[in-house]
C-alpha positions as CSV (number, residue, x, y, z in Angstrom):
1,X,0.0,0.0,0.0
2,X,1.1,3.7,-0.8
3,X,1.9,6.2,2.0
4,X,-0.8,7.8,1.1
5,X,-4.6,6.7,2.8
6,X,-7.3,6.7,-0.2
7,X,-5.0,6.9,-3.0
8,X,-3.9,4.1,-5.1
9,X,-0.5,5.2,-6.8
10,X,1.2,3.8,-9.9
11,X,4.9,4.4,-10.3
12,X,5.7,4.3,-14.1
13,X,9.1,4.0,-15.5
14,X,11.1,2.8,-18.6
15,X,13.8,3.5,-20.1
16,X,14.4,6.4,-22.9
17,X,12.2,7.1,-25.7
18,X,9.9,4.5,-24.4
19,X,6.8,6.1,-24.3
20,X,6.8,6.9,-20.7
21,X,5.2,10.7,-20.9
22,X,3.3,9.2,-23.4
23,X,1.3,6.6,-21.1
24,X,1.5,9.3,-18.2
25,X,-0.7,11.4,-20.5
26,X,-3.3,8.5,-21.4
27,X,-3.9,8.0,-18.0
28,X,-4.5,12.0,-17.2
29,X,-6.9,11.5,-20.0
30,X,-8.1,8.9,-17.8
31,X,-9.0,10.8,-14.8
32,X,-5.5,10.3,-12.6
33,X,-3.2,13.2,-11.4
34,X,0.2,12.6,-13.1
35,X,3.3,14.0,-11.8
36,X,6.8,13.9,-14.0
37,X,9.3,13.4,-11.3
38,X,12.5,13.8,-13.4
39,X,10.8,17.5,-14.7
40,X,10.4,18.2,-10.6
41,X,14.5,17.6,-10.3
42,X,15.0,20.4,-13.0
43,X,12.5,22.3,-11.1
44,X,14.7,22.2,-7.9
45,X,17.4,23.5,-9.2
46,X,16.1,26.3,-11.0
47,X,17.4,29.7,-10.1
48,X,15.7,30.7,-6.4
49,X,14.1,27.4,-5.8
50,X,15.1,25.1,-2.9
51,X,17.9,23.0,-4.6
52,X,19.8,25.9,-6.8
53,X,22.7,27.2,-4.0
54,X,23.6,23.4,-2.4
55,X,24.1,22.4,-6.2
56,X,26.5,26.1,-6.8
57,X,28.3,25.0,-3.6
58,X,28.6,21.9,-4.4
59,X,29.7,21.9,-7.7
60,X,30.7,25.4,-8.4
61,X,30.1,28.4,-9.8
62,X,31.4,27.2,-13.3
63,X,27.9,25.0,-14.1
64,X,26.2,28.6,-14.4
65,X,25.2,30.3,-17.4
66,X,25.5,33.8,-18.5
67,X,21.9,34.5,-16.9
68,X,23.2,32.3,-13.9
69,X,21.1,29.7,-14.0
70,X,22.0,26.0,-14.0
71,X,23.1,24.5,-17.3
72,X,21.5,21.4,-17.0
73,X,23.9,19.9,-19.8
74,X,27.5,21.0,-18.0
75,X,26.1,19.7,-15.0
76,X,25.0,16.4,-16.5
77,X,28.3,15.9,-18.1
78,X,29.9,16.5,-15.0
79,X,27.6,14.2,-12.5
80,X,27.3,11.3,-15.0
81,X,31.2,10.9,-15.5
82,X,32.0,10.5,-12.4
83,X,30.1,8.4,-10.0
84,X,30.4,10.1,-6.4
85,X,29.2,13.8,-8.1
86,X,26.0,11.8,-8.7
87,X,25.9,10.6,-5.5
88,X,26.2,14.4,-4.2
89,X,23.5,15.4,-7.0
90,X,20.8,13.0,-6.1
91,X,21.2,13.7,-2.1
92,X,20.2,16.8,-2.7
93,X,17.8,16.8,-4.9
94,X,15.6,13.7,-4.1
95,X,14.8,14.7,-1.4
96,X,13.4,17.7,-2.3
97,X,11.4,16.0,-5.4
98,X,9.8,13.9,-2.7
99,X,8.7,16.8,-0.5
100,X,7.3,18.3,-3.6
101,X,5.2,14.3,-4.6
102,X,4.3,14.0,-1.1
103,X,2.5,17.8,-1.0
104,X,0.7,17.0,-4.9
105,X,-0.4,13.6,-3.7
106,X,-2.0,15.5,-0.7
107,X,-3.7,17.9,-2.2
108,X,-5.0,15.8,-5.3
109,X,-8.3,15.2,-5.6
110,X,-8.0,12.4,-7.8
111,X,-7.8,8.8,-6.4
112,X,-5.2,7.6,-8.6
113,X,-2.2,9.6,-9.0
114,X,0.7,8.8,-11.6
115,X,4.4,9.3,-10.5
116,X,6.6,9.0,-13.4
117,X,10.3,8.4,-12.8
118,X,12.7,6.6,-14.9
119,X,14.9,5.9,-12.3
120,X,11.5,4.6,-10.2
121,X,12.9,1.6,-9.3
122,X,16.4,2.8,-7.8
123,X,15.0,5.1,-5.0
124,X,12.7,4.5,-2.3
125,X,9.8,5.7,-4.2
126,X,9.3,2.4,-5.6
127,X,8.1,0.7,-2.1
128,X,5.9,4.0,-1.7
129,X,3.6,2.8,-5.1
130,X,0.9,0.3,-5.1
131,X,1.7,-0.7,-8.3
132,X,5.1,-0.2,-10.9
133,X,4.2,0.1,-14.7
134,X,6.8,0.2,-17.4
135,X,7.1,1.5,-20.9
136,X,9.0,-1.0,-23.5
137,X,9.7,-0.9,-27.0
138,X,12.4,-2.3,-29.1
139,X,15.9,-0.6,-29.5
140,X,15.7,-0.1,-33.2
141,X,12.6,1.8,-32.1
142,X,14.1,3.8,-29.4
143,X,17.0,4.8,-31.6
144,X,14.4,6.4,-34.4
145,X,12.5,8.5,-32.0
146,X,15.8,9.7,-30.4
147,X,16.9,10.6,-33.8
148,X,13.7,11.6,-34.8
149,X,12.4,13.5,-32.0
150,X,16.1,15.0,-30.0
151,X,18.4,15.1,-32.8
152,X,20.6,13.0,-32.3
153,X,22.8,11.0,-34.9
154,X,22.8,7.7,-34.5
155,X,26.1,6.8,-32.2
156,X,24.4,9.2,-30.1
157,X,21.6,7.6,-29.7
158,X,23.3,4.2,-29.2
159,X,25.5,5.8,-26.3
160,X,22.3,6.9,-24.7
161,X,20.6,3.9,-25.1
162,X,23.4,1.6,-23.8
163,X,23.8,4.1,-21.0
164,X,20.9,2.7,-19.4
165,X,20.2,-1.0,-17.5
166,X,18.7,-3.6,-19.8
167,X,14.9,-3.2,-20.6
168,X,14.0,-6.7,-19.2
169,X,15.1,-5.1,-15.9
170,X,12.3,-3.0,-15.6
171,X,10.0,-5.5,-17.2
172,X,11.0,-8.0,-14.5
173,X,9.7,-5.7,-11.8
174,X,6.9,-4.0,-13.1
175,X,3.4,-4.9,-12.4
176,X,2.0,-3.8,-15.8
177,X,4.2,-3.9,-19.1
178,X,2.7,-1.3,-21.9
179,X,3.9,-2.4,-25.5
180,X,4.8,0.9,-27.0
181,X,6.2,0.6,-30.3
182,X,3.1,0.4,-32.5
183,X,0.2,2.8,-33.3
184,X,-1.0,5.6,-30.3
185,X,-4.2,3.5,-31.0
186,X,-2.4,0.3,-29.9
187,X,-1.2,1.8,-26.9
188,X,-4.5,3.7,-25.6
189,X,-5.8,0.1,-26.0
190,X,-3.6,-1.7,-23.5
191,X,-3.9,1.3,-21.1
192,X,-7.8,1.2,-20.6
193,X,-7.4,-2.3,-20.3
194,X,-4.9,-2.1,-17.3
195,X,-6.9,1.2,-15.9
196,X,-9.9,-0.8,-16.3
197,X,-8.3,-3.1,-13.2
198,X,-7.8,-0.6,-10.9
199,X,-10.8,2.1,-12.0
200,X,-13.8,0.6,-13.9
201,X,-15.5,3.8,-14.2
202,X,-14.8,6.9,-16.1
203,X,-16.3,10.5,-15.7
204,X,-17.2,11.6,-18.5
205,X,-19.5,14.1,-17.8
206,X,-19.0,17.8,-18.6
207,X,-16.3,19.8,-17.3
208,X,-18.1,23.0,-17.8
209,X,-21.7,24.2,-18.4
210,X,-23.1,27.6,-19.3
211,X,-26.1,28.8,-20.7
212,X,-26.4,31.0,-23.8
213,X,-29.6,32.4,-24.6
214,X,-31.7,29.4,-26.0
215,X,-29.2,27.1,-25.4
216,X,-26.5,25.9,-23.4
217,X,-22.6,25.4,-24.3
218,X,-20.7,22.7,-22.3
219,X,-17.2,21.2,-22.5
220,X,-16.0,18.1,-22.1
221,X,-12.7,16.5,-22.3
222,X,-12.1,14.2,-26.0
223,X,-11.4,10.7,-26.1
224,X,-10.0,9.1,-29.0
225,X,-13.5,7.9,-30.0
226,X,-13.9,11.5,-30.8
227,X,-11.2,11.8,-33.4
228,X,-12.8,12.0,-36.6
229,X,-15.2,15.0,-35.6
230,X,-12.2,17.0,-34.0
231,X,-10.3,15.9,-37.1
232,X,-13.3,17.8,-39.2
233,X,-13.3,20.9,-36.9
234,X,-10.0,21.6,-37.4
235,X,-9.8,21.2,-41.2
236,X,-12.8,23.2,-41.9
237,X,-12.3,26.1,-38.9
238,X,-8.6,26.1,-40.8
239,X,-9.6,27.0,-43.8
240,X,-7.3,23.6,-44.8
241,X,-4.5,25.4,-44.1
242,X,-4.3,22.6,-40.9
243,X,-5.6,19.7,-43.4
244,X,-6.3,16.9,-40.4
245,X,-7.2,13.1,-40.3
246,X,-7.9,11.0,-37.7
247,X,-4.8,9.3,-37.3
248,X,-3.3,12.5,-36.9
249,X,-6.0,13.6,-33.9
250,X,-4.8,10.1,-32.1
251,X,-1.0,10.9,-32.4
252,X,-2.0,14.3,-30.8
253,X,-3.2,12.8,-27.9
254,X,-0.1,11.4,-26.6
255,X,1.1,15.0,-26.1
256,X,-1.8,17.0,-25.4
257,X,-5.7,16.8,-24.2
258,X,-8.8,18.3,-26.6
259,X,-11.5,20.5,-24.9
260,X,-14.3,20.2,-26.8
261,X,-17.2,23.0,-26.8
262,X,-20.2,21.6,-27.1
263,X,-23.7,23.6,-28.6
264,X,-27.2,22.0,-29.3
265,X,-25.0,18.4,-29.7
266,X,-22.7,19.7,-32.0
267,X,-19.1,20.3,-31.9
268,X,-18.6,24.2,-32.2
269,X,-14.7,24.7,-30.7
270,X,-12.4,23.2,-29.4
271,X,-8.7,23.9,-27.1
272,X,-5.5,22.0,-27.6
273,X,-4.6,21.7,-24.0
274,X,-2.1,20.4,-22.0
275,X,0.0,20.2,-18.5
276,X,3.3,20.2,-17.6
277,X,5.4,21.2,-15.1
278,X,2.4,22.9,-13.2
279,X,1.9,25.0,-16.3
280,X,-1.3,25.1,-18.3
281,X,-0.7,25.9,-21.8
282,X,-3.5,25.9,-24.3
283,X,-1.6,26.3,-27.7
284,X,-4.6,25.7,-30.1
285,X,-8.0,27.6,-30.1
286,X,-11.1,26.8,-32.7
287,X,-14.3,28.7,-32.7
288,X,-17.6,28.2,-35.4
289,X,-17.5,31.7,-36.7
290,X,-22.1,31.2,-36.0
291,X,-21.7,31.3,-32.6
292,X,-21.3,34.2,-30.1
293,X,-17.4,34.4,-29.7
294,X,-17.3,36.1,-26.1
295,X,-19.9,33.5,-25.0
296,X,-17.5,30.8,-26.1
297,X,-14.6,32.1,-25.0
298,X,-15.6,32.4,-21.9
299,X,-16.8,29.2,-21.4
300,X,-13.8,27.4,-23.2
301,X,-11.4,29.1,-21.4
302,X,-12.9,28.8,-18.0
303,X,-13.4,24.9,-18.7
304,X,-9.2,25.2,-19.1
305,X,-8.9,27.2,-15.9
306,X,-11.0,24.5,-14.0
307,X,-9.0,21.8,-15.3
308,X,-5.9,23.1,-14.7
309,X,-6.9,23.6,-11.1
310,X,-7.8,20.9,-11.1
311,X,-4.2,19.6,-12.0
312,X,-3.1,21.7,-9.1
313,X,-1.4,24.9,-12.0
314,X,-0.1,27.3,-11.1
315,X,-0.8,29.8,-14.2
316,X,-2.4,29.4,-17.2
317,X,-0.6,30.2,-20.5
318,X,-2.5,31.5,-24.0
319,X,-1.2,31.1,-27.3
320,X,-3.7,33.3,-29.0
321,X,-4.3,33.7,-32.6
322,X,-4.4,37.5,-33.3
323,X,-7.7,37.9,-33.9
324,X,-8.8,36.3,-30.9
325,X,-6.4,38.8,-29.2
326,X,-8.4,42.1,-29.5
327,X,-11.2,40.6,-27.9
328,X,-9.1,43.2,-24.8
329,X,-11.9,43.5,-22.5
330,X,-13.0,40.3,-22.7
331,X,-9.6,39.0,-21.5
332,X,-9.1,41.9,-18.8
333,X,-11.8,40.8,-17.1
334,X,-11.1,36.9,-17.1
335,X,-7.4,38.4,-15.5
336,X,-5.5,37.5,-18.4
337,X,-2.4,40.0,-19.1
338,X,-0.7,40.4,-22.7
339,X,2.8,39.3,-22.0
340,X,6.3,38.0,-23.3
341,X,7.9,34.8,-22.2
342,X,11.1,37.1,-21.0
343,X,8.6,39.0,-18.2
344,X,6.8,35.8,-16.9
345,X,9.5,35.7,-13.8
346,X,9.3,32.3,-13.0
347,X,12.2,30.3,-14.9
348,X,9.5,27.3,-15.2
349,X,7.0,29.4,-16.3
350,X,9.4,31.4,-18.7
351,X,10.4,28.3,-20.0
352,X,6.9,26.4,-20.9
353,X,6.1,29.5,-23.0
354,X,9.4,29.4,-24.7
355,X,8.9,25.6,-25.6
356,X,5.6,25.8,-26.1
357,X,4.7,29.0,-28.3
358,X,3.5,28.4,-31.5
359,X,4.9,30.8,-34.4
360,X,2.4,33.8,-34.8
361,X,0.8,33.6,-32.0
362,X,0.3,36.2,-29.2
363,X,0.5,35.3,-25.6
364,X,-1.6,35.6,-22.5
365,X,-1.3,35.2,-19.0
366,X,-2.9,34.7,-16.0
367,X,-1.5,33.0,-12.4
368,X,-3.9,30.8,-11.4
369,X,-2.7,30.4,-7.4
370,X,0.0,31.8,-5.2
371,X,1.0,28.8,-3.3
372,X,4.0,27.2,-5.4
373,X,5.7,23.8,-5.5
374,X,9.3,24.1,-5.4
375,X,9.0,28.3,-4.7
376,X,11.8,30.2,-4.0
377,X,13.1,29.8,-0.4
């Protein structure tokens, strides 16, 4: 049993370009609260936050940057060619990522939460998980989506690969293996199977409502059932500048979710959605040009806010086309500010927008609680 009364917590590892984040994100479509462990240890680190001066006095000044924060890469070199420096590392910053689990897990309102670690089973974390899941798929497949996805060549990829303990490690002590090296459809189908175990049932009812004149608008989150129609939104609400199929909707869904705004039955907008790192970041927006923008933009974007809370955020990120920009009273009073990624403050936060923005589009901002994991100390 977990330390945690009323929660049933699955620790999910594997090694590299696996499909861990992947399977994490399934399961938030799901209904559990995720957390990405290994994007908490960058998190400590950061510049102000808990972990950054013991890792300067520890290491030295020379792992900085020009802006002085950590570069993650020097001090990576440095800590995984010599043993003892990673020793030093991980004493200070596990303990600080397990603070940082122990206060989501708290405050979660979900019933299954999702650690994701993919050195899970080396640390104590392990024996603190109901159950271990792990992510496999065959090396020839791991070294495509390394080259595909990071860049690398391919000796690089090899190195990283070989870097890590055997597969059949993992495989040995996990509970639940998830194939990952066919379709997303493939994978979303051994998923619900193994959720299915552990949580039969699965809400599916609205996350927002609001009425609008006549009718009503509501939101609810998409499933992959619902690909073809969101496939159809977006071609047509592009203009087929964003010519979508199916297959191309289900690929989606291993990195993002779909809001979809709902009107008389009928699928009238939607939001590309996701979380990471406590940071909400909608990065696609679609509206019917026949219904009442502000209407629907208010209930969209309050559906995002409550699922982000939901997800425990701590702000909420916009990547606005420009016309949906000048709606400026509309956003002043939802608290949203016109901003750049440079002003956000917050390194996590500055970062998110940075990886996230897409080109031509203008951002928003609003902080969606005070309270912080990982704030500066």
């Amino acid at each position: 049993m977990s330390n945690w009364p009323g929660k049933y917590v699955i620790g999910l590892t594997g090694n590299i370009a696996t499909g861990k984040s992947v399977v994490r994100r399934m399961l938030e479509h799901l209904g559990a609260y995720t957390i990405d462990a290994d994007t908490l240890s960058h998190r400590a680190i950061a510049k102000g936050a808990p972990g950054y001066q013991l890792v300067v006095d520890a290491f030295g000044k020379f792992i900085l940057d020009a802006s002085g924060e950590i570069d993650r890469a020097k001090l990576g070199r440095l800590a995984f060619s010599d043993p003892d420096a990673l020793k030093d590392l991980e004493a200070i910053i596990h303990p600080l990522v397990g603070q940082a689990v122990d206060l989501m897990i708290q405050r979660a309102s979900q019933r299954v939460i999702v650690i994701e670690a993919i050195k899970l089973l080396e640390g104590k974390l392990v024996s603190e998980c109901d159950t271990v899941w792990t992510t496999y798929a065959p090396e020839l497949v791991q070294k495509a989506r390394l080259m595909q996805k990071r860049g690398m060549n391919e000796q690089e990829a090899f190195q990283r690969i070989q870097a890590q303990p055997p597969q059949k490690v993992k495989m040995a002590a996990a509970n639940v293996v998830i194939q990952n090296a066919g379709s997303f459809e493939d994978t979303w189908k051994q998923v619900v199977a193994a959720w299915k175990v552990i949580s039969p049932i699965t809400d599916t009812s609205p996350i927002f409502m609001r009425k609008a004149g006549e009718g009503e608008l509501a939101v609810q989150r998409g499933r992959p059932r619902d690909s073809a129609n969101i496939a159809a939104l977006i071609t047509r609400l592009s203009g087929g500048t964003r010519p979508f199929s199916p297959d191309d909707v289900m690929a989606a869904f291993g990195d993002k979710a779909f809001l979809l705004l709902i009107a008389d039955k009928q699928l009238v907008g939607l939001a590309g959605w996701q979380v990471e790192n406590l940071v909400a970041r909608t990065t696609e927006l679609y509206l019917d040009p026949g219904i009442t923008i502000a209407q629907a933009l208010k209930t969209l974007v309050t559906a995002i806010e409550r699922a982000s809370q939901d997800l425990q955020c701590e702000v909420s990120l916009l990547f606005l086309p420009p016309q949906l920009a000048t709606q400026k009273d509309l956003w002043k009073e939802m608290g949203y500010t016109r901003r750049t990624p440079q002003t956000l403050g917050v390194q996590a936060w500055q970062d998110a927008a940075l990886e996230s923005q897409p080109s031509n589009t203008i951002l928003l901002f609003r902080q969606l609680r005070q309270d912080r994991v990982l704030r500066p100390i």
